[in-house]
N, C-alpha and C positions, 0 to 999 in steps of 0.2 A: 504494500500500500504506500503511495506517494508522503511525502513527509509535507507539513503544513506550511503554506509558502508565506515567505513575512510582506504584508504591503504596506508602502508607506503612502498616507494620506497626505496628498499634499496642500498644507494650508496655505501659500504665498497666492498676493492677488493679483501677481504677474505670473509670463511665460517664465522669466528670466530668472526671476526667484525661486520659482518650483526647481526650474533646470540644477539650480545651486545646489538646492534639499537634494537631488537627484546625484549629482556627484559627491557631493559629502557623505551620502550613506551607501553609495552603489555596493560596495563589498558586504553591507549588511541587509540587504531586502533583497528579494525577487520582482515582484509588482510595485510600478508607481502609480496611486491613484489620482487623477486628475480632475480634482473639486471645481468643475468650471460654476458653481454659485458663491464660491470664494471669489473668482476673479473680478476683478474691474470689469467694465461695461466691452470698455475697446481692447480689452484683451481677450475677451470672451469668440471674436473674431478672428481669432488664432488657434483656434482648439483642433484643425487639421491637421496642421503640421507639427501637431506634439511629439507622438509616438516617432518620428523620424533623427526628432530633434532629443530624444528621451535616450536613445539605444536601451531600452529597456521594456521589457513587457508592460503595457499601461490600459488601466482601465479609468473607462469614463465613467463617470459621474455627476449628477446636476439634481443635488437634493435640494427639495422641495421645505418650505419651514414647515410645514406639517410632520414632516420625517427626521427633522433636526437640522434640516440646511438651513442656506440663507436664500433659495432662491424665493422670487415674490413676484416675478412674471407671471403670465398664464398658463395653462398647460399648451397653449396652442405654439406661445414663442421658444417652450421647453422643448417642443416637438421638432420646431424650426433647425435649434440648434442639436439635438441628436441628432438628426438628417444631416445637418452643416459636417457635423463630426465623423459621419459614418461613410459619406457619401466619396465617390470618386476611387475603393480600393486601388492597391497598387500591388502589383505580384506577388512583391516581396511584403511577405506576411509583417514584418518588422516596422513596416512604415503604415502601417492602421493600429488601429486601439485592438487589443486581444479581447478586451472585457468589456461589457456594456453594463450596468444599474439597471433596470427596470425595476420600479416596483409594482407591485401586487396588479395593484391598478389601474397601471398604466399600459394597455395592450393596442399599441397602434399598428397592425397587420404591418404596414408597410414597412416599418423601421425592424421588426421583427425579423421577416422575411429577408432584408437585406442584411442582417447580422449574421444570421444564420448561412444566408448563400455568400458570405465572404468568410465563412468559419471565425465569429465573433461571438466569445460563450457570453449568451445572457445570466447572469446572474439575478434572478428575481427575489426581488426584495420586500422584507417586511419588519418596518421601525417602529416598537412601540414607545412613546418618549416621556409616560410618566406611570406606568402600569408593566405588570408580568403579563404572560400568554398561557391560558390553559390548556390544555390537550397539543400542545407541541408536537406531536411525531406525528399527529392527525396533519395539524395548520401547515407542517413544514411538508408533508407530501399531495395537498392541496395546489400546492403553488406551481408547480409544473404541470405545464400542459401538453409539452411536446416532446417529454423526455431527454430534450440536449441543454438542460437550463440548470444552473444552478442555484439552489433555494438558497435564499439568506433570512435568518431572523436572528433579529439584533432588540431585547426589549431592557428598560431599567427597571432591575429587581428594588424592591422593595423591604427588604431582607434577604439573609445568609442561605436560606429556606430557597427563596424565586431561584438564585444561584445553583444551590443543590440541582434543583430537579432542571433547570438547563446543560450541564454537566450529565447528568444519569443519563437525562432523552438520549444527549448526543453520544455518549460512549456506549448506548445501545444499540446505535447503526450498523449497518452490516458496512457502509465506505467509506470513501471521503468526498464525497457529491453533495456536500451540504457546509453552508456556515450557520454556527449555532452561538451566540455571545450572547451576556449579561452584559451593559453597558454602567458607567459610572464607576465607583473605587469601588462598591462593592464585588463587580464583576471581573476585576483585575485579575484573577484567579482562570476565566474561561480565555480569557487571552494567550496567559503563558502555557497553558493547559492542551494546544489545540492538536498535538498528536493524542494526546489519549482519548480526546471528545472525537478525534477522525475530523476536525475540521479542512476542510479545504486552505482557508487562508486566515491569517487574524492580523489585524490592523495594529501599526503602530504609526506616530508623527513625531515633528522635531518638537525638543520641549522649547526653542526659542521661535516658534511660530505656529502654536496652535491653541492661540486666545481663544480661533474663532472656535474650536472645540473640545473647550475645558473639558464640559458635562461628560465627555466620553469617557475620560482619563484614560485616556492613551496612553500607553509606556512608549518611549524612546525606543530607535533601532540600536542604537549600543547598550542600553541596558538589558532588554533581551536575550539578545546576543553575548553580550561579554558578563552581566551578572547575571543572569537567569540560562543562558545558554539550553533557549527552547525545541534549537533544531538536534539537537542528542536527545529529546525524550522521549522514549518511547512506551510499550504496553508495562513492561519490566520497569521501567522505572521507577525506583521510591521514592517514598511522597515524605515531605515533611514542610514544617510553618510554623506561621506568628498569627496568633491573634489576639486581636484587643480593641478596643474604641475610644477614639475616633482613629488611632493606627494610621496617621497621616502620615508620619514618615519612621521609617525604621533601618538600621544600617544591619541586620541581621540577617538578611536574604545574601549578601555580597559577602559578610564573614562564611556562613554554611556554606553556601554554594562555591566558593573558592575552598573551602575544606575537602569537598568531593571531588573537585578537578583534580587539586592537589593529589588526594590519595586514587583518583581511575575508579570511582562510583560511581555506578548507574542511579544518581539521584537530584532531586530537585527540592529547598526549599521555599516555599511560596507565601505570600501574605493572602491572611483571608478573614478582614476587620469584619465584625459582628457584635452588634448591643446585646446581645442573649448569649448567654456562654450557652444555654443549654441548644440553640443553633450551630452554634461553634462544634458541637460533640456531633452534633449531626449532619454536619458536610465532613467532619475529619474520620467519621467510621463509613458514610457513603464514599466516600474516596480513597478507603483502604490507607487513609496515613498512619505513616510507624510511630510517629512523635512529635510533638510541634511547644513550641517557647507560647507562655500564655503572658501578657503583659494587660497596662491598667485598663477596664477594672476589675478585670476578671478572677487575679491572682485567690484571692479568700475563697471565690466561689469553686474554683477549680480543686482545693483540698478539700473541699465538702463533696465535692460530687465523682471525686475519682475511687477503682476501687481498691485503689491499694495505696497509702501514703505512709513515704520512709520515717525514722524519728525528727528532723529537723522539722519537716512538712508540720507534723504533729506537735512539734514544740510551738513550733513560728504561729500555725495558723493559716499561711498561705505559702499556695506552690508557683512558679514560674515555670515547670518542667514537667510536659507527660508525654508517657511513653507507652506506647501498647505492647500487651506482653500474653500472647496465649487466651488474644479477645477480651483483656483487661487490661483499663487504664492505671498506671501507677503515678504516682504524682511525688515529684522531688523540689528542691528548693534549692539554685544555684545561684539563687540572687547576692544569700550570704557571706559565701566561702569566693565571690566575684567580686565584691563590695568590700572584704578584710581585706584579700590581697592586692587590690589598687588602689587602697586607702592607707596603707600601710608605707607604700612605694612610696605615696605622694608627699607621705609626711614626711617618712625617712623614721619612723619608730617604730618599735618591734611591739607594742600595746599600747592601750589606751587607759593606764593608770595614772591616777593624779589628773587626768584630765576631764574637765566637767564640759559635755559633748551637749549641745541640743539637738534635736531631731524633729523637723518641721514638716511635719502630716501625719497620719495614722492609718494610710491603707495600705493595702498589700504588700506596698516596696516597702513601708515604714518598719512594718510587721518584721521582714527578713534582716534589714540594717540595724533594728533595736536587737533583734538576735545576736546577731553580730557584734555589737558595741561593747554588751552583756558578756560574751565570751571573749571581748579583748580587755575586759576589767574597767570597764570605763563606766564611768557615773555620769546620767543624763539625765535629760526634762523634754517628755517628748510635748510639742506645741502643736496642737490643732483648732481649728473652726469648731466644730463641732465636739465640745468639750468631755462628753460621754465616750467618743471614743478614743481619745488621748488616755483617760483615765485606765481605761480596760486595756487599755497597751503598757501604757508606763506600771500600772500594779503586776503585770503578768510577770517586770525584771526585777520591782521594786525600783523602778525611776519616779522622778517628781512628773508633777503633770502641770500644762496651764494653757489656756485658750491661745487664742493665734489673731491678735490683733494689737495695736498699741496698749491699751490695758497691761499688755505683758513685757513691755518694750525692759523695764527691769532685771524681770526673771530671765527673759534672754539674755541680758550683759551678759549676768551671774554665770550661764551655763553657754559662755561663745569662747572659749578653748579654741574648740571647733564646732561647727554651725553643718549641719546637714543637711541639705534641700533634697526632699522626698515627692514631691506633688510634681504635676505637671504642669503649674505653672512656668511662662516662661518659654517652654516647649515652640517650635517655629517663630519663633517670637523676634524680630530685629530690632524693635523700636526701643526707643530710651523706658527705662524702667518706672512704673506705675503702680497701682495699687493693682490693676487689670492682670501686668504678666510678673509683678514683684511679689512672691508671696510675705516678705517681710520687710514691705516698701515703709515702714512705721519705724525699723531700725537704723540706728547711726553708725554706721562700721568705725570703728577706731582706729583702724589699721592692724591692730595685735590677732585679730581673727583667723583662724583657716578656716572657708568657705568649700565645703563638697558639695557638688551641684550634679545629681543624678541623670538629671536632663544634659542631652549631648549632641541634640540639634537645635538650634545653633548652638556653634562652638562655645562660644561665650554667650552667655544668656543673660538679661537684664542685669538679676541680681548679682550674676557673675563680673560682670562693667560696673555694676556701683561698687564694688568691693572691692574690685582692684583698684579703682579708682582712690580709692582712701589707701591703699599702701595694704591691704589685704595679700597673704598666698589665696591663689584660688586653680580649683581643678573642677572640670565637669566627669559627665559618667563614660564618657567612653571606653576607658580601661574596663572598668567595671564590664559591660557591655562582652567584652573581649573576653575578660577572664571568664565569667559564667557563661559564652559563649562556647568555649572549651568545654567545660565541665559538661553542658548538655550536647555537644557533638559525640562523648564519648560515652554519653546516656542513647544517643540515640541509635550511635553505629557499633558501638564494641570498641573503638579505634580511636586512639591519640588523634588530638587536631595538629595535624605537621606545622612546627613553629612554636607551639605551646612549653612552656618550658614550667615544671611544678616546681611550687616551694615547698 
């Protein structure tokens, strides 16, 4: 069976711009789509001599706003320019478009016929742009009518669930004569996926030109390619992931996945954000994954609902690590033992005795870091919002407790040794520090502080700029990141991550 060809959408609203997108990724795609509802008016005029000027297999397209485009002509001037486009073949198969759009309902005999009598696959399409599709294997073999067409349905899930059951339909097929996606970040998943769904082709675009289609969330042709490395996977392939919410960004697909290069595994991990952990268990046993990293806010839930959790899991309260084992989930905790040794490094000390640590949040990462702090001897005060659950964390080491606002601006002096940022505030965050992305925008750094800041996109994070700013050391989570990165590569494979070096 054919491997899933990568096509690159192109969003530029010139000839000349697409041609660009077209060499800069040539080594990494097959097909280049040519979005003529993206282009300028008077470039719209030029859509014949693409494919000559492309050297590359290219398909047309002119989506409609109904279907997520930007077109907003009529169908009759839509028609004009497919005809524009299609009209005139030339021998040599290279200099016409390979691919045509049509969707569902758009059947104009004429334009049809001459696709067809120039060997041009129709691709027939169906975009739903705020809803899932039910009975999918029905709707997707409705759509051909003449047997030479390619069905495409492309809808936006509405949960981890819509996703599921797009993934099932399509790895039920018997070929690859079908495109089957979830659209938006929660379908990011049927993208990198599309050998094992047998998809025909799945869409990527440049991440510095494709404002005009965010809503997709399209991945890049290099990150596919060089982090996800989608054209190695195949039926064998194993599955592994991250999920969490909102899981906007994570640098743990490009650790894992360059762990497996590294060692010559047949495997893949993939991101697959979901608000419901209890969806989260049910695309990762639909999908046969061996083991996947659970991040916020799932971590507590996920020691509650696994069936087997180690002694840390059970001391801490929350897990970051499960792994299937004999059709049961085991649930581990390598947030801790990842968080001592980059915290240790950073300080340059072998414990945290004599040192009075604060700990600023109370969920799942707080959970594994108060773990942590406790078995490097360290005396703390863990500070939350919500002051019921500081208390039930800080008693569980015998730490002090106290709210998370100015109120407490005090008791933090008292216990800023070192200062621990656990929450996600912060997180994608560039802008100057706030009450918004500051979780302890209320405090005056002094300078004498060391600041851990668990968040590690961005590099430097609000809190992490004020603090240095005052003459503060400051480190984010990265390491951390890295080291319990390790720890569950060899929870999940059997096998040392090449590079890892233990203390």
């Amino acid at each position: 069976m054919e491997k899933t060809k990568i096509c690159l959408t192109l969003t530029g609203s010139t000839i000349a711009q697409n041609l660009e997108l077209i060499e800069k990724y040539r080594n990494y795609i097959d097909i280049a789509e040519l979005r003529v509802d993206l282009l300028e008016d008077d470039e719209r005029l030029r859509i014949r001599e693409f494919p000559s000027l492309a050297g590359i297999p290219c398909l047309l397209t002119i989506r409609r706003e109904i279907d997520g485009g930007q077109y907003r002509d009529g169908e009759g001037s839509r028609a004009t320019l497919f005809a524009m486009a299609l009209s005139f073949a030339e021998e040599s198969k290279g200099k016409n478009f390979e691919y045509v759009d049509f969707e569902e309902d758009f059947r104009v005999s004429s334009l049809q016929d001459a696709a067809l009598a120039f060997g041009i696959k129709i691709i027939r399409s169906v975009h739903s742009m705020h809803s899932p599709i039910k009975n999918l294997k029905e709707r997707l073999s409705s759509l051909c009518t003449t047997g030479f067409e390619i069905p495409k349905i492309a809808l936006m899930p509405k949960n981890l669930d819509d996703v599921r059951e797009v993934y099932e339909t399509a790895a039920s097929l018997k070929d690859n004569n079908h495109i089957l996606l979830a659209m938006g970040p929660l379908g990011v998943p049927t993208r990198l996926l599309g050998n094992k769904m047998k998809n025909y082709l799945t869409y990527v675009s440049a991440p510095d030109l494709n404002s005009n289609i965010s809503n997709l969330a399209h991945l890049d042709p290099v990150t596919v390619n060089d982090v996800y490395h989608i054209k190695d996977v195949d039926e064998d392939t194993k599955l592994y992931g991250i999920t969490g919410w909102p899981l906007v960004a994570t640098s743990s697909p490009a650790l894992h996945n360059q762990g497996y290069q590294a060692k010559k595994m047949n495997a893949i991990y993939i991101p697959f954000k979901s608000e419901k952990f209890d969806e989260a268990l049910r695309f990762a046993d639909a999908l046969s994954i061996d083991g996947f990293s659970v991040t916020i806010p799932h971590k507590e839930t996920a020691a509650m609902n696994a069936d087997f959790i180690d002694d840390k899991v059970r001391d801490i309260g929350a897990s970051n690590t499960l792994v299937k084992s004999h059709g049961k989930w085991n649930a581990y905790n390598t947030d801790c033992t990842g968080f001592s040794r980059a915290l240790l490094e950073f300080t340059g000390l072998k414990n945290l005795r004599h040192k009075k640590v604060a700990i600023i949040g109370a969920g799942g990462a707080a959970k594994g870091i108060a773990w942590a702090v406790k078995n490097l001897h360290g005396s703390a005060c863990v500070f939350n919002r919500t002051i019921g659950k500081a208390k039930m964390l800080a008693e569980r080491y015998g730490f002090e407790y106290a709210s998370l606002g100015p109120e407490s601006a005090d008791k933090l002096r008292k216990y800023s040794n070192i200062i621990i940022q656990t929450t996600s505030k912060g997180m994608n965050s560039t802008e100057a520090a706030s009450e918004s992305n500051d979780p302890i925008y209320f405090y005056n750094f002094t300078g004498m502080e060391i600041l851990y800041d668990i968040v590690y996109v961005p590099a430097v994070t609000p809190v992490m700029e004020r603090a240095s700013q005052a003459g503060c050391k400051v480190c984010n989570g990265y390491n951390m990141l890295k080291y319990q990165g390790y720890e569950q590569f060899e929870l999940f494979t059997g096998e040392k991550y090449d590079g890892a070096q233990s203390k």
